[in-house]
Backbone as numpy.savetxt, mean C-alpha at the origin, in Angstrom:
# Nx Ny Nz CAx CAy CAz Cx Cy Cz
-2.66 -4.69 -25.87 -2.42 -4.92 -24.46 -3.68 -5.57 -23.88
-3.69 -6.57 -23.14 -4.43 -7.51 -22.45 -5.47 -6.45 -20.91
-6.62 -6.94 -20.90 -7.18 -6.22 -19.61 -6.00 -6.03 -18.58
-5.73 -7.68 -18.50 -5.58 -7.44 -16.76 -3.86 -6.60 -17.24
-3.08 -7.03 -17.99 -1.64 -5.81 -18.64 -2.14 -4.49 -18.12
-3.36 -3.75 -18.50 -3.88 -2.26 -18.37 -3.65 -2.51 -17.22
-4.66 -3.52 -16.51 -5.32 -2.89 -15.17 -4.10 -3.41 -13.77
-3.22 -3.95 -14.63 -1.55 -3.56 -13.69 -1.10 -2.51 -14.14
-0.63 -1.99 -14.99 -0.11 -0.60 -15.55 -0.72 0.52 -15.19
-2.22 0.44 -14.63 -3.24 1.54 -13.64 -2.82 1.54 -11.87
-3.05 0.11 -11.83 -2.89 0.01 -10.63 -1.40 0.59 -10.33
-0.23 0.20 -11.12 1.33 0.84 -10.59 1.25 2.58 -10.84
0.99 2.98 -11.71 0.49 4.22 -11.94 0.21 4.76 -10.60
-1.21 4.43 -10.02 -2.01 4.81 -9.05 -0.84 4.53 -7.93
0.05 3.99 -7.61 0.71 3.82 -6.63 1.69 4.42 -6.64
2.16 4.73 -7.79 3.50 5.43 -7.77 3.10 7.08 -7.88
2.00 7.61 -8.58 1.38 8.94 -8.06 0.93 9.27 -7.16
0.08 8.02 -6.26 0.13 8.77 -4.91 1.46 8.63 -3.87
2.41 8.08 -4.05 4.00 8.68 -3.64 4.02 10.24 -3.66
3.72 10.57 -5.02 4.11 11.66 -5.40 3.57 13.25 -4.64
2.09 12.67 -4.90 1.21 13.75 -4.93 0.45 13.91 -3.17
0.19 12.65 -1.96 0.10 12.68 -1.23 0.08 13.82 -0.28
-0.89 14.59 0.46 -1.20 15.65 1.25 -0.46 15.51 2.53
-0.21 14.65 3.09 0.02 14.43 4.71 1.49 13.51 4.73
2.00 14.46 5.54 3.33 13.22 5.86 3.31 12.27 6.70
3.69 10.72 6.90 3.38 10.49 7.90 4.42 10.33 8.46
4.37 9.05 9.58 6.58 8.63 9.32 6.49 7.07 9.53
7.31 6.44 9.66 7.63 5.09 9.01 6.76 4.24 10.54
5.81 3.36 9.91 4.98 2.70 11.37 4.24 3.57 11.57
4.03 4.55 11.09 2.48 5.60 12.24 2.01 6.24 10.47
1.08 5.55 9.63 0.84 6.30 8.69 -0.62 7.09 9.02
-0.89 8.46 8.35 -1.51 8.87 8.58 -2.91 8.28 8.44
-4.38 8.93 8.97 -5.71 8.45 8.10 -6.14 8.76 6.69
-5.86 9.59 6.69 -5.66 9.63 5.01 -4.52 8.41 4.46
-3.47 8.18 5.20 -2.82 7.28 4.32 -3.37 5.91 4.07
-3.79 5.69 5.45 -4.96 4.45 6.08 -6.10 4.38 5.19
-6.53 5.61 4.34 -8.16 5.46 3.51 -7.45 5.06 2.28
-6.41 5.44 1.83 -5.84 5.70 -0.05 -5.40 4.35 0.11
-4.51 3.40 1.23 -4.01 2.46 1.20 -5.36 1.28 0.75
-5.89 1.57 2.05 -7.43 0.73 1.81 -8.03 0.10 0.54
-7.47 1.24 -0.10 -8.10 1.26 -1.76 -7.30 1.06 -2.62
-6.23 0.95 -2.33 -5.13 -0.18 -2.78 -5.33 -1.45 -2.66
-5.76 -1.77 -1.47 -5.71 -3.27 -1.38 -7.11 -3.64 -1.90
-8.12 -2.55 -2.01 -9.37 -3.18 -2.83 -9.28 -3.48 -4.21
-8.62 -2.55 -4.65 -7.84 -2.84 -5.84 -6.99 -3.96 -6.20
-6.49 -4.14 -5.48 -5.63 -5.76 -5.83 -6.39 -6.48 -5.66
-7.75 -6.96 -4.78 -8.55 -7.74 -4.80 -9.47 -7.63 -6.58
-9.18 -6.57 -6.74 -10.31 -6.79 -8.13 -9.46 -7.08 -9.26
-8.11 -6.54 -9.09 -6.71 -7.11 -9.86 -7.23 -8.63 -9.77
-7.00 -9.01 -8.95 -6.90 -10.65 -8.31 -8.16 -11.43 -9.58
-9.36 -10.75 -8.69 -11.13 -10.54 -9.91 -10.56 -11.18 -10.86
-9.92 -10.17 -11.55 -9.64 -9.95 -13.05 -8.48 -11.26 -13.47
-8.13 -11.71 -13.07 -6.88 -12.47 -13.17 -5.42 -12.86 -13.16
-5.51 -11.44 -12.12 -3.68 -11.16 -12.38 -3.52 -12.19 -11.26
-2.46 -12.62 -11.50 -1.47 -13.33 -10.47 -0.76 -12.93 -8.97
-0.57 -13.83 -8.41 -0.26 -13.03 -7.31 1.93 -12.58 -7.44
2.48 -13.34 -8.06 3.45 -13.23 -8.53 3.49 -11.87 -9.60
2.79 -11.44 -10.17 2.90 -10.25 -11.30 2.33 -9.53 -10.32
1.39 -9.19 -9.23 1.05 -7.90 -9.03 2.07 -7.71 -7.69
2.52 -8.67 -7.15 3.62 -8.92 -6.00 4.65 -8.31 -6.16
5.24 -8.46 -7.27 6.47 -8.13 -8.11 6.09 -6.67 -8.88
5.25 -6.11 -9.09 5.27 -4.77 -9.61 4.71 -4.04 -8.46
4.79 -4.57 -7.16 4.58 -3.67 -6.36 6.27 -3.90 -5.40
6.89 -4.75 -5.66 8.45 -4.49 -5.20 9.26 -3.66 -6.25
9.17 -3.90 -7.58 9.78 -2.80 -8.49 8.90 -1.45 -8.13
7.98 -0.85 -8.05 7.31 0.04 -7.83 8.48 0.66 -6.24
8.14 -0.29 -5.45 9.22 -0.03 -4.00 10.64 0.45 -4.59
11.29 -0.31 -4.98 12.65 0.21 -5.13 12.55 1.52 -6.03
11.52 1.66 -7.11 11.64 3.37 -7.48 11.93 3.86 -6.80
10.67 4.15 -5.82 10.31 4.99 -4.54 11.45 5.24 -3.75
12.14 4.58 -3.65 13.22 4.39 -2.96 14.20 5.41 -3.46
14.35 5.81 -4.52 15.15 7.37 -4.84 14.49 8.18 -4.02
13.75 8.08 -3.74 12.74 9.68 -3.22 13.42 9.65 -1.54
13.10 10.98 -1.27 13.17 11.20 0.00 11.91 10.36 0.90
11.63 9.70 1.87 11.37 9.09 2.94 9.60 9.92 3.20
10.01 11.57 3.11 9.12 12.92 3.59 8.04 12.75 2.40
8.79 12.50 0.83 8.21 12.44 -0.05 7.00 11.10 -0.95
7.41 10.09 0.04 6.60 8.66 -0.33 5.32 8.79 0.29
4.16 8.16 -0.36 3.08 7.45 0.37 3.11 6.11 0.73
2.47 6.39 2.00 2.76 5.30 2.80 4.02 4.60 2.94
4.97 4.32 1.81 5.81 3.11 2.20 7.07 4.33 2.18
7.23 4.71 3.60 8.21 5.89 4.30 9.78 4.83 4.61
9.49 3.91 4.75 10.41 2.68 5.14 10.64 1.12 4.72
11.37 0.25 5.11 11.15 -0.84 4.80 10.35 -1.77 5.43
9.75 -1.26 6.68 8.45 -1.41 7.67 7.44 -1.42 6.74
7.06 -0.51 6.65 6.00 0.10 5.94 5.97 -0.80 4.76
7.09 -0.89 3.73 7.03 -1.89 2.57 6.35 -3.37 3.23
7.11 -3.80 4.16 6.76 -5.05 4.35 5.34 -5.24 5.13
4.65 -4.46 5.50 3.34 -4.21 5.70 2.41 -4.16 4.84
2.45 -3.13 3.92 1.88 -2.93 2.28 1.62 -4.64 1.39
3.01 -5.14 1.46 3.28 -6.26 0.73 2.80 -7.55 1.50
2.89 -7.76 2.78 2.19 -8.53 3.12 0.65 -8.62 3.54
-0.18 -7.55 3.44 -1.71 -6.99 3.58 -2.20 -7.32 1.99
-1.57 -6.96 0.87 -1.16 -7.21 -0.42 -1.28 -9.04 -0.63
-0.43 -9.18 0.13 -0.23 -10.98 -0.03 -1.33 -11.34 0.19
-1.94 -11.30 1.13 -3.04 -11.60 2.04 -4.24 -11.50 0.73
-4.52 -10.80 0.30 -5.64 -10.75 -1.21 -5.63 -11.99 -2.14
-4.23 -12.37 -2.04 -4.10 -13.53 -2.65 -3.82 -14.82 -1.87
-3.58 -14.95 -1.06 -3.23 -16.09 -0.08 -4.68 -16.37 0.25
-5.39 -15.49 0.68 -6.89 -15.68 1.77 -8.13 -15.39 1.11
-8.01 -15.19 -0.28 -9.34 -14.79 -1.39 -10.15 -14.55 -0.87
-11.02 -13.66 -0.45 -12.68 -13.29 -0.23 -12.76 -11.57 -0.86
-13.74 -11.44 -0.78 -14.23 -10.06 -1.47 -13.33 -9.12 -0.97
-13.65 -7.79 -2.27 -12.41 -6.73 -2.33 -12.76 -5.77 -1.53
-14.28 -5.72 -0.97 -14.74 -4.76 0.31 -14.05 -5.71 1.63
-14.35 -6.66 1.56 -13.41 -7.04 3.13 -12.39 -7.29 3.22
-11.09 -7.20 2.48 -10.52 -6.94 2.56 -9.95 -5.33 2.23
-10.73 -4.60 2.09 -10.19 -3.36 2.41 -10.54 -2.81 3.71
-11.53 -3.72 4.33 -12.17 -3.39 5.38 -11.06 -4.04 6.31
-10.49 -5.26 6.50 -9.49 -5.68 7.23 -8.32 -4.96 6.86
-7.97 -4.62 6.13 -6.30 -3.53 5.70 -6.60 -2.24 6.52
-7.70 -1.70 6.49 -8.31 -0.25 7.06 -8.10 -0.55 8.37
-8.52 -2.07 8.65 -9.00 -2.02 10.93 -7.01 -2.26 11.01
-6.40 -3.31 10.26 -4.67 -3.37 10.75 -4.09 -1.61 10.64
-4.66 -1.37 9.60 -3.39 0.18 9.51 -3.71 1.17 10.55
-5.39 0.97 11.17 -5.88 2.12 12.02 -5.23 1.49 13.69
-4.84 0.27 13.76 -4.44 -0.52 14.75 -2.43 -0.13 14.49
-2.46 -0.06 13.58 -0.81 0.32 13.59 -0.75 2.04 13.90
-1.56 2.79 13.06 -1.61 4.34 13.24 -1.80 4.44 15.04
-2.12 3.81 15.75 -2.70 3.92 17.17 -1.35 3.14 17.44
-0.39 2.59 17.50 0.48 1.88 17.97 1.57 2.83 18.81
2.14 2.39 20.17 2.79 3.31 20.83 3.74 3.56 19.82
4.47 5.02 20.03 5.34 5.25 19.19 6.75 5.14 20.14
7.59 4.35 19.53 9.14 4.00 19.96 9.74 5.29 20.34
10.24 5.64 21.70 10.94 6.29 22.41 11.61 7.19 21.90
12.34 7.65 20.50 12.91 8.89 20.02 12.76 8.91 19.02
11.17 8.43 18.34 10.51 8.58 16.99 9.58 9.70 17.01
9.86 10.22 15.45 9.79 11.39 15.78 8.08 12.09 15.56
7.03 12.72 16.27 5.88 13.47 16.04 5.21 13.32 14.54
4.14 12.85 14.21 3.68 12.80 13.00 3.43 14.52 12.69
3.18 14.58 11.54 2.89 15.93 10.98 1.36 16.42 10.83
């Protein structure tokens, strides 16, 4: 198996266990700060994916198969991606690593200031209390 093969097969790993294992619920559009720090480091991670040579098509695509797993699970039970909001947030912050190339600290540093700018976002009229 090839580096960058591993270091996608880590990275989906790492994404699909913290689904699993995640401390804090959040709800779909308001993720928690903890979800806001683990995400962060997701997307630093795809920047060093990126480093390394993966494509933006292979790590794009094993983070939409990764989505539709998730998608058996209960909503209560996912990290971060509680919705299809949330997916398309993930995936386009994600895109952005590869569309806009610069280092894997600033862009975790820009994914951290959007998610702490979405976590602060009014919450829609009969949505329900974070946990």
């Amino acid at each position: 198996m090839t580096d960058v093969a591993r270091l996608l097969r880590v990275l989906a790993a790492m994404l699909f266990a913290a689904a699993l294992m995640r401390p804090g619920i959040g709800h779909a559009g308001r993720p928690t700060m903890n979800e806001c720090f683990e995400a962060s480091d997701f997307i630093r991670n795809a920047a060093l994916a990126r480093d390394a040579g993966v494509h933006s098509e292979v790590f794009l695509g094993q983070m939409e198969e990764d989505f539709a797993a998730m998608g058996g699970f209960p909503a209560d039970l996912r990290w971060f991606v509680h919705d299809i909001d949330d997916e398309a947030f993930l995936l386009a912050e994600a895109s952005a690593v590869f569309k806009r190339p610069t280092t894997a600290e600033a862009h975790r540093s820009d994914f951290l200031q959007a998610c702490l700018e979405r976590m602060a976002a009014p919450r829609a009229p009969n949505a329900p209390e974070s946990q």
